[in-house]
N, CA, C and O atoms as a GROMACS GRO file, in nm:
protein
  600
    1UNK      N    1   0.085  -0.118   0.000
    1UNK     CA    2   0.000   0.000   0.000
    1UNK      C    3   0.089   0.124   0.000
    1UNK      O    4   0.189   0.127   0.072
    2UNK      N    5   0.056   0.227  -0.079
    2UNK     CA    6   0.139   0.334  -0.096
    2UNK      C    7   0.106   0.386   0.012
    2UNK      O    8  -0.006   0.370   0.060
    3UNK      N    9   0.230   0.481   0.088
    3UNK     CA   10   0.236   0.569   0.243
    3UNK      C   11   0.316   0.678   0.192
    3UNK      O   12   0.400   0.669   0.102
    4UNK      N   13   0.288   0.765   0.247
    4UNK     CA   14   0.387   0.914   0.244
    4UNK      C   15   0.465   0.896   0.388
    4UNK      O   16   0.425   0.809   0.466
    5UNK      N   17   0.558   0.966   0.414
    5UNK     CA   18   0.590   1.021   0.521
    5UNK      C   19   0.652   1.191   0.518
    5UNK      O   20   0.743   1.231   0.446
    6UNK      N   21   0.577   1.269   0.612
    6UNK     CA   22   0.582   1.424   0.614
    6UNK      C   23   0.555   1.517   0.703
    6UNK      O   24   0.478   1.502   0.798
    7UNK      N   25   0.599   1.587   0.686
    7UNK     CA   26   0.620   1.679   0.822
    7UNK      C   27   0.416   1.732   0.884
    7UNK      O   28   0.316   1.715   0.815
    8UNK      N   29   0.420   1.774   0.981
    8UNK     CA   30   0.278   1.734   1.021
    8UNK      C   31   0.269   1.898   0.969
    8UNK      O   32   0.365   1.975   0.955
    9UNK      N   33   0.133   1.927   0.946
    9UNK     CA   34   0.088   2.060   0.885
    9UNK      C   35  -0.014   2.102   0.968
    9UNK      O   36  -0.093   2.017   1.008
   10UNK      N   37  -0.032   2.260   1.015
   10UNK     CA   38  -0.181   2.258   1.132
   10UNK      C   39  -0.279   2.186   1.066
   10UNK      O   40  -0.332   2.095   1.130
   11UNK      N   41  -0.321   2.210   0.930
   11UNK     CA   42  -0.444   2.189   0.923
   11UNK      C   43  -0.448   2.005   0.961
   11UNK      O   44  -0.560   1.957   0.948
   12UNK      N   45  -0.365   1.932   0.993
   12UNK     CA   46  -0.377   1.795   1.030
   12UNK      C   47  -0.433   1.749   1.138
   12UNK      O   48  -0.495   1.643   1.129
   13UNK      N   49  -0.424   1.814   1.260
   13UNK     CA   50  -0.469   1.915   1.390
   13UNK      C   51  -0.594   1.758   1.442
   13UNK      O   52  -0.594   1.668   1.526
   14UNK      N   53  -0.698   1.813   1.313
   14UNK     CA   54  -0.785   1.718   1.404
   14UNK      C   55  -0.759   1.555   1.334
   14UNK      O   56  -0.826   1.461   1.375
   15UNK      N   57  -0.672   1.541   1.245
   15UNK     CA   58  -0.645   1.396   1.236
   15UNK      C   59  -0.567   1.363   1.345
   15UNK      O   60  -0.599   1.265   1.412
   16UNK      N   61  -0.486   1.417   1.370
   16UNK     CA   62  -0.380   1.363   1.493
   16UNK      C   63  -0.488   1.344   1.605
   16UNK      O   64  -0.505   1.226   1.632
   17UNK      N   65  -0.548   1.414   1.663
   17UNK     CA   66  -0.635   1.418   1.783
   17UNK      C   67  -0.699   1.308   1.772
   17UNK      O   68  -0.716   1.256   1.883
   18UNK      N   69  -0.749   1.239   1.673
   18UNK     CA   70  -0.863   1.135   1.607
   18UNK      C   71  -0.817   0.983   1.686
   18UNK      O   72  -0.876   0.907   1.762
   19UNK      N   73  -0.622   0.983   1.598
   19UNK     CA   74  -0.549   0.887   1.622
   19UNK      C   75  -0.526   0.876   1.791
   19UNK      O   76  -0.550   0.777   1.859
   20UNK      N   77  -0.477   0.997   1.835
   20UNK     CA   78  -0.430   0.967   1.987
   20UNK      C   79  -0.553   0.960   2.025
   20UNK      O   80  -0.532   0.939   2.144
   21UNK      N   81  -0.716   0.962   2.009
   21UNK     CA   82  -0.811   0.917   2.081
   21UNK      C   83  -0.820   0.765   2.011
   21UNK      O   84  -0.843   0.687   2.104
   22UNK      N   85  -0.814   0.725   1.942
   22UNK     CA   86  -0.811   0.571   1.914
   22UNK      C   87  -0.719   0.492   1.987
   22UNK      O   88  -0.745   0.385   2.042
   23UNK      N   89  -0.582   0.567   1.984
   23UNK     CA   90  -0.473   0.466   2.079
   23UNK      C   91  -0.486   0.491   2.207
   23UNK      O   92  -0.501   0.384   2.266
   24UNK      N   93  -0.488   0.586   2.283
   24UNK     CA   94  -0.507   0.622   2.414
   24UNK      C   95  -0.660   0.689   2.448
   24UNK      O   96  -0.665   0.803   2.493
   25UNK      N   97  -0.825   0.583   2.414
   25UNK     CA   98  -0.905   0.657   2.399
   25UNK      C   99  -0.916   0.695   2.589
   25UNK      O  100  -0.998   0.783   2.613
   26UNK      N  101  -0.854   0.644   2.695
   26UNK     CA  102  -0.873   0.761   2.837
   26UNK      C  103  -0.780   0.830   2.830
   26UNK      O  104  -0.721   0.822   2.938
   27UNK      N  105  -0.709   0.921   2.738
   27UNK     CA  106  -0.654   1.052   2.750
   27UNK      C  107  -0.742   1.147   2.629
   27UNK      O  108  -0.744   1.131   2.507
   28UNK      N  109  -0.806   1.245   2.708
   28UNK     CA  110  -0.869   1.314   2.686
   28UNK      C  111  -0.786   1.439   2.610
   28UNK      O  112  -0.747   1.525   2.690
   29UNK      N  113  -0.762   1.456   2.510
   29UNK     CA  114  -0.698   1.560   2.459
   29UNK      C  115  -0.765   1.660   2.333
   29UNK      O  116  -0.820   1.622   2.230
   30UNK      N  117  -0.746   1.760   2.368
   30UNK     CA  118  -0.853   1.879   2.314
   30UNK      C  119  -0.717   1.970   2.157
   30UNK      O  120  -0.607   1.940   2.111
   31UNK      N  121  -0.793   2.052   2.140
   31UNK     CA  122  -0.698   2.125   2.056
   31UNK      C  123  -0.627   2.252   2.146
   31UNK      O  124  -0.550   2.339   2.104
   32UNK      N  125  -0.663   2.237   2.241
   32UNK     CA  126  -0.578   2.373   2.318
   32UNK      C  127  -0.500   2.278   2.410
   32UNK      O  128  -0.426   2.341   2.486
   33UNK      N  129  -0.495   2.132   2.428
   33UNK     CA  130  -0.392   2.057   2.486
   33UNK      C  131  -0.274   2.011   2.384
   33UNK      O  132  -0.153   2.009   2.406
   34UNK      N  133  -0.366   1.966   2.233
   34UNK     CA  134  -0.262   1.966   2.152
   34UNK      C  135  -0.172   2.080   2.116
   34UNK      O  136  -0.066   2.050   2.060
   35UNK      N  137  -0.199   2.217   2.141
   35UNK     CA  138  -0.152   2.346   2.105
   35UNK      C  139  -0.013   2.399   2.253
   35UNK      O  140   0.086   2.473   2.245
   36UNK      N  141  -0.068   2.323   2.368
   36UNK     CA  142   0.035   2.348   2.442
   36UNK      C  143   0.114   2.198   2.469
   36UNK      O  144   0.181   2.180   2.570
   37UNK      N  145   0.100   2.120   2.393
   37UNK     CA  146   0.198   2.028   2.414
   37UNK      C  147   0.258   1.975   2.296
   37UNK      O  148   0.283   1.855   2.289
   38UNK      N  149   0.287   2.061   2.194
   38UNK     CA  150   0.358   2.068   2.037
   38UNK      C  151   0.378   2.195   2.042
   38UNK      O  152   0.493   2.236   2.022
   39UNK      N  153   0.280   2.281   2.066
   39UNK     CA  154   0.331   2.457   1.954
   39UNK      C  155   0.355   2.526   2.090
   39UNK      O  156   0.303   2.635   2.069
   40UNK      N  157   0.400   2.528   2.213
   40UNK     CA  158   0.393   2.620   2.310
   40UNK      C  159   0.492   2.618   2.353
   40UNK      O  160   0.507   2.714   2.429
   41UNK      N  161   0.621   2.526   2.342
   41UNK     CA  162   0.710   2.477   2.415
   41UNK      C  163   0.834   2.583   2.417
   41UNK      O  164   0.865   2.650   2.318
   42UNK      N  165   0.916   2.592   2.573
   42UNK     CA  166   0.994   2.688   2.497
   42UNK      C  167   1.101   2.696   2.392
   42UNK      O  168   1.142   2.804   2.350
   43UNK      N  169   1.143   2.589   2.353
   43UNK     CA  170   1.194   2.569   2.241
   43UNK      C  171   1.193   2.588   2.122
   43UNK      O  172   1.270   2.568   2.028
   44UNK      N  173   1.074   2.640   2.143
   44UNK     CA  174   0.979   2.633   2.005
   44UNK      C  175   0.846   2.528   1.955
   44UNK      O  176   0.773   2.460   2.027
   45UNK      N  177   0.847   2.546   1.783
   45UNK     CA  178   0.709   2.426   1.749
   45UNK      C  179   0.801   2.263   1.775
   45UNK      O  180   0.920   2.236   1.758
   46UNK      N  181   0.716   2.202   1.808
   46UNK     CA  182   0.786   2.070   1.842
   46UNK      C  183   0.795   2.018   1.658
   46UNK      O  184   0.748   2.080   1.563
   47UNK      N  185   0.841   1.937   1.656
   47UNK     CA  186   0.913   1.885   1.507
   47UNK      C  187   0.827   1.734   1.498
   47UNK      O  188   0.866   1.624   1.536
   48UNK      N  189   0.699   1.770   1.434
   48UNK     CA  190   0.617   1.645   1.400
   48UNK      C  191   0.584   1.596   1.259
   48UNK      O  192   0.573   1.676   1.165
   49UNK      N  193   0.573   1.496   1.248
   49UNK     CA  194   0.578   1.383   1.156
   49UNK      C  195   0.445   1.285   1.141
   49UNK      O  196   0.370   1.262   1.235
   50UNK      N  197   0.431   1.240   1.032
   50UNK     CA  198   0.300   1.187   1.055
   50UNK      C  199   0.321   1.073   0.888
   50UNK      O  200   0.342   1.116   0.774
   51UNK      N  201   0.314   0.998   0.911
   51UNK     CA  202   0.277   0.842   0.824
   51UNK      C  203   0.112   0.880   0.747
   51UNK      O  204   0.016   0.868   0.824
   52UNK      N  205   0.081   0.923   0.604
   52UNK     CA  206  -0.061   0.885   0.570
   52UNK      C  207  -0.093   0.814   0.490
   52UNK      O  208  -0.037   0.863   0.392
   53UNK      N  209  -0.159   0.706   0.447
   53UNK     CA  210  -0.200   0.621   0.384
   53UNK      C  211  -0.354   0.680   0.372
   53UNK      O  212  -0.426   0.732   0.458
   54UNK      N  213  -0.381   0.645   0.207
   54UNK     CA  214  -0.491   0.729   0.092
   54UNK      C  215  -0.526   0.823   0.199
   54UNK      O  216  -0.588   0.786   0.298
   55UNK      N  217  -0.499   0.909   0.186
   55UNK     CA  218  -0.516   1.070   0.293
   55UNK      C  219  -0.564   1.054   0.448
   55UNK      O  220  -0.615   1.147   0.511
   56UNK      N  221  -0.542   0.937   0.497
   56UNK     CA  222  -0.558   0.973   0.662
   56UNK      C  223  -0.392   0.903   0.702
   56UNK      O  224  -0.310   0.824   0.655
   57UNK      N  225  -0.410   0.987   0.813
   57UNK     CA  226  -0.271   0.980   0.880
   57UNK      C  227  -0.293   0.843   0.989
   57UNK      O  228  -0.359   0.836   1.093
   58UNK      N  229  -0.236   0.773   0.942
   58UNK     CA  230  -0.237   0.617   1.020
   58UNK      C  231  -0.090   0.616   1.117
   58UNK      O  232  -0.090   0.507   1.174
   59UNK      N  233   0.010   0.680   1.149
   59UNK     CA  234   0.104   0.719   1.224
   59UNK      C  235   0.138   0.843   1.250
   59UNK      O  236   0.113   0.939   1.177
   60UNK      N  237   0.216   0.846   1.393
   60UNK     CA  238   0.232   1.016   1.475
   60UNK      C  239   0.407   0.998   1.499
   60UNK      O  240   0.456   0.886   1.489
   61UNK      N  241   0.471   1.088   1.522
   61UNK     CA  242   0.585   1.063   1.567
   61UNK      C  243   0.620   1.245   1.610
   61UNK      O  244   0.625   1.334   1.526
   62UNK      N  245   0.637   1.259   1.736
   62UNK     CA  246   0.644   1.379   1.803
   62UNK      C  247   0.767   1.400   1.821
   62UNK      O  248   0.828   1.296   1.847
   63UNK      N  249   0.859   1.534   1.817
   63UNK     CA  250   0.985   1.524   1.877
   63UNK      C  251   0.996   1.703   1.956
   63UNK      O  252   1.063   1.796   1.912
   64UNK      N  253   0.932   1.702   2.045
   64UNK     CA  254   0.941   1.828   2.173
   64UNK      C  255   1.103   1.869   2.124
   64UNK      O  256   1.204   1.800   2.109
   65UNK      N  257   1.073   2.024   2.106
   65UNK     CA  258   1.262   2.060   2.084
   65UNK      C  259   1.276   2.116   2.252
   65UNK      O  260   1.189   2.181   2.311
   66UNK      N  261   1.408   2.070   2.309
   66UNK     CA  262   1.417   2.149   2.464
   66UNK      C  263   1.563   2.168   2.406
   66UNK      O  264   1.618   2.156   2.297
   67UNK      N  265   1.609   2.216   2.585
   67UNK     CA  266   1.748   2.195   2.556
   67UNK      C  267   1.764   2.136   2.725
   67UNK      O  268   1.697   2.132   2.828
   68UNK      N  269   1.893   2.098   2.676
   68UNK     CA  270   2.011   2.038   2.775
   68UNK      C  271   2.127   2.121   2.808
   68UNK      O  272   2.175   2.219   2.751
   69UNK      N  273   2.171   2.042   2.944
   69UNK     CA  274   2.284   2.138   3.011
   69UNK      C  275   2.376   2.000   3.024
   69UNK      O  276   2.367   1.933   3.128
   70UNK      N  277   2.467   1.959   2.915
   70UNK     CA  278   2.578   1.858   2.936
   70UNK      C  279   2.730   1.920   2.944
   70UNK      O  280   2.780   1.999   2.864
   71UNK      N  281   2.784   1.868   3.055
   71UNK     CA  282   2.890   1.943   3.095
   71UNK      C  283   2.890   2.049   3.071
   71UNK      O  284   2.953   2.093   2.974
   72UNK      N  285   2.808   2.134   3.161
   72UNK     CA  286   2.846   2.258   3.098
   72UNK      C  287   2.759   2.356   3.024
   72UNK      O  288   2.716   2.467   3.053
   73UNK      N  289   2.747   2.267   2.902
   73UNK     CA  290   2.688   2.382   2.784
   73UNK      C  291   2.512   2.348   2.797
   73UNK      O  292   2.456   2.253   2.851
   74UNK      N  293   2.474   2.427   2.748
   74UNK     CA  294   2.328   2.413   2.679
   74UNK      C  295   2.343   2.364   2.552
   74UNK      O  296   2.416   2.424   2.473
   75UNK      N  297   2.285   2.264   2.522
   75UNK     CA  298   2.259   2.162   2.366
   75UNK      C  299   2.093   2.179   2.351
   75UNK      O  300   2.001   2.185   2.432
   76UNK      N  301   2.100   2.183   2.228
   76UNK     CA  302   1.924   2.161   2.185
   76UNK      C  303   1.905   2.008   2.192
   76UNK      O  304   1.996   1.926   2.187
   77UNK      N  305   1.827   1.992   2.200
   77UNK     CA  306   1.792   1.816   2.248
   77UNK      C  307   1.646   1.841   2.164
   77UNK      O  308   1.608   1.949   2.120
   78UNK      N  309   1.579   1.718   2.155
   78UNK     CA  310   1.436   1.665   2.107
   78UNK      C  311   1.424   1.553   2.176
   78UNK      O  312   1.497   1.454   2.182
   79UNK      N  313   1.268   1.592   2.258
   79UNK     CA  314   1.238   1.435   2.371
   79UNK      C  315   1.146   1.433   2.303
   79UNK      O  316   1.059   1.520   2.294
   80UNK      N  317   1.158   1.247   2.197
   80UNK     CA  318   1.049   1.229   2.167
   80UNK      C  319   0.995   1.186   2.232
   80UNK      O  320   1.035   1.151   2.343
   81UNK      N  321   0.806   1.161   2.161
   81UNK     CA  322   0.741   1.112   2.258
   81UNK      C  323   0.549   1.101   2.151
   81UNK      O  324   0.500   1.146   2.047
   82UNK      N  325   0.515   1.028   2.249
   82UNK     CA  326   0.430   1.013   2.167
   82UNK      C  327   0.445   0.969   2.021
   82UNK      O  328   0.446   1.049   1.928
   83UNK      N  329   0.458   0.839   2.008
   83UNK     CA  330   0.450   0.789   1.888
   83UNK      C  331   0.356   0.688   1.901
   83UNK      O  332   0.326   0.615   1.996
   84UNK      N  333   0.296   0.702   1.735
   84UNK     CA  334   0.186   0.534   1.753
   84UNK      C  335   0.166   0.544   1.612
   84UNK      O  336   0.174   0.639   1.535
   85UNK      N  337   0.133   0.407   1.591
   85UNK     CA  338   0.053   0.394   1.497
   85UNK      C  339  -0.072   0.319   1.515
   85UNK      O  340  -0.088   0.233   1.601
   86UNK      N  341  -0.165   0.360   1.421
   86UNK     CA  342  -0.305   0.312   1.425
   86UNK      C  343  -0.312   0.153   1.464
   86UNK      O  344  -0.218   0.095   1.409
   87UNK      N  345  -0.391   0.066   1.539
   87UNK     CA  346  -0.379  -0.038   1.547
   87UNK      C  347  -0.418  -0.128   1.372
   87UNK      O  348  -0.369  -0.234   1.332
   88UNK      N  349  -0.471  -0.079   1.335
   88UNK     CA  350  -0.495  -0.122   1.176
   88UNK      C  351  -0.377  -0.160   1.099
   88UNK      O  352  -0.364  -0.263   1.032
   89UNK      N  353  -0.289  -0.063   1.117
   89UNK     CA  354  -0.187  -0.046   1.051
   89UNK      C  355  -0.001  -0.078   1.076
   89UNK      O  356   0.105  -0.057   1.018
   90UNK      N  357  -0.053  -0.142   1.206
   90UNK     CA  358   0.081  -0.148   1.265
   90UNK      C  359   0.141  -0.321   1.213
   90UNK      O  360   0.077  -0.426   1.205
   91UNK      N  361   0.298  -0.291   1.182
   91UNK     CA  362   0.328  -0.414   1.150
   91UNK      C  363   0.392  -0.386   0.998
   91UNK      O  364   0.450  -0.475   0.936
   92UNK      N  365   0.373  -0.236   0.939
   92UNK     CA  366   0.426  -0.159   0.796
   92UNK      C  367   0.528  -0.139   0.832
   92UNK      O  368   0.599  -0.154   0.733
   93UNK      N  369   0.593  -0.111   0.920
   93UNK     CA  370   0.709  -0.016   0.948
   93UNK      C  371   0.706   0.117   0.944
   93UNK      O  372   0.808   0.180   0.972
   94UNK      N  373   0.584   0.185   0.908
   94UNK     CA  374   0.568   0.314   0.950
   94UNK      C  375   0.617   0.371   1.061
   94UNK      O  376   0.694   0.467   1.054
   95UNK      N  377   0.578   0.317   1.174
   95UNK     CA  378   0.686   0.434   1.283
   95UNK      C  379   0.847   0.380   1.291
   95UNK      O  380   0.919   0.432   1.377
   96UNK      N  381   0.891   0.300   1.222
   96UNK     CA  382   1.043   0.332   1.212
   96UNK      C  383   1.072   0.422   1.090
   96UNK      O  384   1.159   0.508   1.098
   97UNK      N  385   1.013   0.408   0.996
   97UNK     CA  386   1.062   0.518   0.859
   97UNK      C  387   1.046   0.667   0.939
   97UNK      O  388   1.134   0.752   0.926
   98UNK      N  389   0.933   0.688   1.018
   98UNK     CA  390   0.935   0.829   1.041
   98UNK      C  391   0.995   0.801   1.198
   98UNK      O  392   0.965   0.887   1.282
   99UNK      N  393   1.059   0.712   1.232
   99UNK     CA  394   1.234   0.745   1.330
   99UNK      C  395   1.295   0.784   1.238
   99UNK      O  396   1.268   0.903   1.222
  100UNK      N  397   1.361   0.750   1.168
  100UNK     CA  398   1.455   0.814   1.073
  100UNK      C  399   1.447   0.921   1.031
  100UNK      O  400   1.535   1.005   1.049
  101UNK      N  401   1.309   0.948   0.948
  101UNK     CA  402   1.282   1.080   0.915
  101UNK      C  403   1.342   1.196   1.027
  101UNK      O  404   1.427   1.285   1.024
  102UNK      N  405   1.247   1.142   1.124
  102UNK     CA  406   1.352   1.262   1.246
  102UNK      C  407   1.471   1.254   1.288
  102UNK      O  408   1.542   1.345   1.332
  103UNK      N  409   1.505   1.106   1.271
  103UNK     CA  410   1.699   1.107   1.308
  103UNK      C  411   1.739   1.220   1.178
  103UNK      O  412   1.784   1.332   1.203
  104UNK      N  413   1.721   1.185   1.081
  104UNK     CA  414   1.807   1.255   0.944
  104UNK      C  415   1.798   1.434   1.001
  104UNK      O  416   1.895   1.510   0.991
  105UNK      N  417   1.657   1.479   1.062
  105UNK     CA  418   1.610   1.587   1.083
  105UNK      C  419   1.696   1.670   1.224
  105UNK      O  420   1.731   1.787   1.240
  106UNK      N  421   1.712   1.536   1.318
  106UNK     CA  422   1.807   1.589   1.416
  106UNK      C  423   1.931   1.566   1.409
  106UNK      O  424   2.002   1.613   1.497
  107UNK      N  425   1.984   1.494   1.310
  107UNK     CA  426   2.130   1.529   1.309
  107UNK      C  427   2.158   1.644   1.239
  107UNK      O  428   2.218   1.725   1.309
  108UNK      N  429   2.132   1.688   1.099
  108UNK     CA  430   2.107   1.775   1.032
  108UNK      C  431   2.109   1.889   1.115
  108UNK      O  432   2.177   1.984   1.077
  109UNK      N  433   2.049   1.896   1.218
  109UNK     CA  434   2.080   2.045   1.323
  109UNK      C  435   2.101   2.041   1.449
  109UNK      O  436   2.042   2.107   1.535
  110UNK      N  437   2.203   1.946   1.468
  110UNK     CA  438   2.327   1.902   1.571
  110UNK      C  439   2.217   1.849   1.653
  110UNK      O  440   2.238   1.728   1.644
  111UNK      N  441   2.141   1.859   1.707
  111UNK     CA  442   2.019   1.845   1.818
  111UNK      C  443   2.066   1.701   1.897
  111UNK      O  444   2.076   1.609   1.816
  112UNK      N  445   2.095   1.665   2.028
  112UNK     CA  446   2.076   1.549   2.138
  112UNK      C  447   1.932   1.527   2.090
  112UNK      O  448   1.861   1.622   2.060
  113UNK      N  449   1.881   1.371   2.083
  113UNK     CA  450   1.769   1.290   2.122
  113UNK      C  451   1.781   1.228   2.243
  113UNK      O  452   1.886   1.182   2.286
  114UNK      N  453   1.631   1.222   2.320
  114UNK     CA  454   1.646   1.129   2.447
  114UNK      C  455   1.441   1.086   2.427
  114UNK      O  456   1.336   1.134   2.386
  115UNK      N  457   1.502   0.963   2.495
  115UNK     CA  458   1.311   0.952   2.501
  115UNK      C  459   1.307   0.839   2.601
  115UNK      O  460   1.404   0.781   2.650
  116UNK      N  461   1.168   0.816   2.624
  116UNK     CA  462   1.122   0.717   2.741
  116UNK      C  463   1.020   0.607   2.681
  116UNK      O  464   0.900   0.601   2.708
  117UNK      N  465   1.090   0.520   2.594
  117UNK     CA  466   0.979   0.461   2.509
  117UNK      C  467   0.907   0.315   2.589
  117UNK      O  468   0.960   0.242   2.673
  118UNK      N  469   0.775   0.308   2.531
  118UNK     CA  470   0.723   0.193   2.616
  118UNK      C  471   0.721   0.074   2.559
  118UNK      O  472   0.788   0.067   2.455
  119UNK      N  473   0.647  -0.056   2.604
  119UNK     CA  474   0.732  -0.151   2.546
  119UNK      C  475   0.657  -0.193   2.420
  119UNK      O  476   0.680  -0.306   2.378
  120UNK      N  477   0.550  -0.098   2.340
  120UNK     CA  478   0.468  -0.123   2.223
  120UNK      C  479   0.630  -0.049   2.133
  120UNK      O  480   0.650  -0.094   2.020
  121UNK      N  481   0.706   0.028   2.172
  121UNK     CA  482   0.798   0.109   2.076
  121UNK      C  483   0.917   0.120   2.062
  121UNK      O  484   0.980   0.156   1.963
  122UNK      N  485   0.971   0.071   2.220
  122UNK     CA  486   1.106   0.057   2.226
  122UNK      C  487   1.196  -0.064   2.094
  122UNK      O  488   1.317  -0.053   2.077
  123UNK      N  489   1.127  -0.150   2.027
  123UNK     CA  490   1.201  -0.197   1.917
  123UNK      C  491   1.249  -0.125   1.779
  123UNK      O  492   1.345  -0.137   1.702
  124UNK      N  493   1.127  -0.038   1.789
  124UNK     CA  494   1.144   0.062   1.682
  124UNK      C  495   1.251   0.166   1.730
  124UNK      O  496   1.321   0.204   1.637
  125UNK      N  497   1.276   0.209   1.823
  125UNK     CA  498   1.399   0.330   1.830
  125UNK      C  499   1.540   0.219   1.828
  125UNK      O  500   1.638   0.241   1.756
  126UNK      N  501   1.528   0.084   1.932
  126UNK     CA  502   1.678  -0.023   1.885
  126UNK      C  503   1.701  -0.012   1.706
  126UNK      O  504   1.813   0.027   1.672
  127UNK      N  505   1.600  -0.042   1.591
  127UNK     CA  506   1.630  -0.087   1.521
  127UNK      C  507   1.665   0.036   1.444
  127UNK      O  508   1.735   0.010   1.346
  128UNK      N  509   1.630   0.196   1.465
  128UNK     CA  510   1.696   0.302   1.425
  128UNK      C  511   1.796   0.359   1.519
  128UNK      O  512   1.804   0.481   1.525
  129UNK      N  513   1.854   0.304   1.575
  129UNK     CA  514   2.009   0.279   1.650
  129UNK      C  515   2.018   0.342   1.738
  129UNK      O  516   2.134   0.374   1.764
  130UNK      N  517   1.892   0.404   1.846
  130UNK     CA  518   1.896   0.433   1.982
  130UNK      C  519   1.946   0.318   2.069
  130UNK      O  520   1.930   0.196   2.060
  131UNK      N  521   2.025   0.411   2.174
  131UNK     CA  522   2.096   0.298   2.275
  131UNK      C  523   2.069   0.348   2.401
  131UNK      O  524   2.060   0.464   2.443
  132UNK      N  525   2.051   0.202   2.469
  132UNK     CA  526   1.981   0.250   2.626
  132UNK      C  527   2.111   0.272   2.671
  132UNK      O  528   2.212   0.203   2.657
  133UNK      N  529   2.091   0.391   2.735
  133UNK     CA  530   2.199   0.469   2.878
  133UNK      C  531   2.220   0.424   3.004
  133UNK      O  532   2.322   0.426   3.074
  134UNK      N  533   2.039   0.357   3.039
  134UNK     CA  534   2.032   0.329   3.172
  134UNK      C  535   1.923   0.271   3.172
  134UNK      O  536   1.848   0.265   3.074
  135UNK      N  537   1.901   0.221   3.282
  135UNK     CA  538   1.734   0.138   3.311
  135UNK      C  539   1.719   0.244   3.434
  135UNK      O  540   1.790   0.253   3.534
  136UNK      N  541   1.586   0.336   3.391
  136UNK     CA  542   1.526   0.431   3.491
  136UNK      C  543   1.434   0.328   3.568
  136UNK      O  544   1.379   0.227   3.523
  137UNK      N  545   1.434   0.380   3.697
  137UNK     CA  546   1.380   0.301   3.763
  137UNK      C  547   1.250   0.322   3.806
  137UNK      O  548   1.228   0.437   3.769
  138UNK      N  549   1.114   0.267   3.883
  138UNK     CA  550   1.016   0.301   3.809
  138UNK      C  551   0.982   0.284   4.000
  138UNK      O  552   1.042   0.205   4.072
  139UNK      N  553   0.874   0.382   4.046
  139UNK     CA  554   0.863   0.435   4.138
  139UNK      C  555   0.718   0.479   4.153
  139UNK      O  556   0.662   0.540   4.062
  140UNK      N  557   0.654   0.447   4.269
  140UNK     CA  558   0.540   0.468   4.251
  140UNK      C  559   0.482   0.485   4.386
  140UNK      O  560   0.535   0.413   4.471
  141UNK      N  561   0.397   0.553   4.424
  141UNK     CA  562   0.281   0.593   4.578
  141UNK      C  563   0.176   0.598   4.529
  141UNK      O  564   0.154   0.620   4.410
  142UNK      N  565   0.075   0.572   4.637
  142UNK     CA  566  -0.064   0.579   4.643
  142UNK      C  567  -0.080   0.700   4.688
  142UNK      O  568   0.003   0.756   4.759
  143UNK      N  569  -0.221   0.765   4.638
  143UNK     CA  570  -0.212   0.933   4.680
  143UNK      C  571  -0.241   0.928   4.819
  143UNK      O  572  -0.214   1.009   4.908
  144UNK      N  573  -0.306   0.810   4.822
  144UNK     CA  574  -0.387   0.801   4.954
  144UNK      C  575  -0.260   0.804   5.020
  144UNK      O  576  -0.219   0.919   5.006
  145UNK      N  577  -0.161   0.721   5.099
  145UNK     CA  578  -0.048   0.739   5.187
  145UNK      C  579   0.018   0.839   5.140
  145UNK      O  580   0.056   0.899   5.240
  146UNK      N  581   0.060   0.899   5.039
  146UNK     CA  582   0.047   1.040   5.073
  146UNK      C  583  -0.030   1.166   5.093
  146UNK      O  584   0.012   1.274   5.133
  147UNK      N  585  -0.137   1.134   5.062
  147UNK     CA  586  -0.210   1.234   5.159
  147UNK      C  587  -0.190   1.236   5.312
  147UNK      O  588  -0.156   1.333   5.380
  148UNK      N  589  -0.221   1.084   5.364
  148UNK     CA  590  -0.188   1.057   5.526
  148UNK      C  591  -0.078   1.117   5.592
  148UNK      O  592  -0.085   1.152   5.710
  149UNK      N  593   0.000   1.127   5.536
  149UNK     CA  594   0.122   1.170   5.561
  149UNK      C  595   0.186   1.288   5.583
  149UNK      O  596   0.293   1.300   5.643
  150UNK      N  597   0.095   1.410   5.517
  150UNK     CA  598   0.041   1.555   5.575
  150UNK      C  599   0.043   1.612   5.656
  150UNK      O  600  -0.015   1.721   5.656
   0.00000   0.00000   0.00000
């Protein structure tokens, strides 16, 4: 099946919203959540990507521009995040072509990558040659004992 891969455009706005309510339909996300968590950042517009097959966008691939303080300096970095593809469609390789797309995009302007991928995605960043640093460790409370605790 023919696929594009391309940089995301506003007017895409409510396809993306469509997809992250299909993959994550209990996260509730509006267009003034999508507007501060892509276009508000201080970095700037976050650097998005999108997989479409015959004109709907069947993959997302987000990359937040921040920066970093490594030894020293401030580096521009991109934490991706939020990637998926449609459950229909998964199994194309769509969200590794548009890893690349953004590797080619962040080397191209020196930029650090870092991300926290889960275990539907973490094969796709190994097989575009992300390397784990560390195993973060995973930590958790009940609100309730902390509330008590007050």
């Amino acid at each position: 099946m023919p696929f594009q891969i391309r940089r995301v455009q506003p007017s895409d706005q409510p396809s993306i919203l469509k997809l992250i309510e299909t993959i994550q339909p209990d996260a509730v996300w509006s267009a003034e959540h999508y507007q501060w968590q892509y276009l508000s950042e201080p970095g700037g517009n976050a650097a998005l990507y999108a997989t479409e097959v015959d004109g709907q966008i069947v993959a997302f691939y987000a990359a937040v521009i921040t920066r970093l303080r490594v030894n020293g300096k401030i580096l521009p970095a991109w934490r991706i995040q939020d990637v998926m593809t449609h459950p229909e469609h998964r199994g194309q390789g769509y969200l590794h072509k548009l890893g690349e797309r953004c590797l080619a995009d962040m080397r191209a302007c020196g930029a650090l990558g870092y991300t926290f991928p889960n275990h539907l995605s973490e094969k796709s960043f190994r097989r575009t040659g992300w390397t784990e640093l560390c195993r973060v460790p995973v930590r958790s409370m009940s609100i309730a004992a902390a509330a008590d605790s007050e």
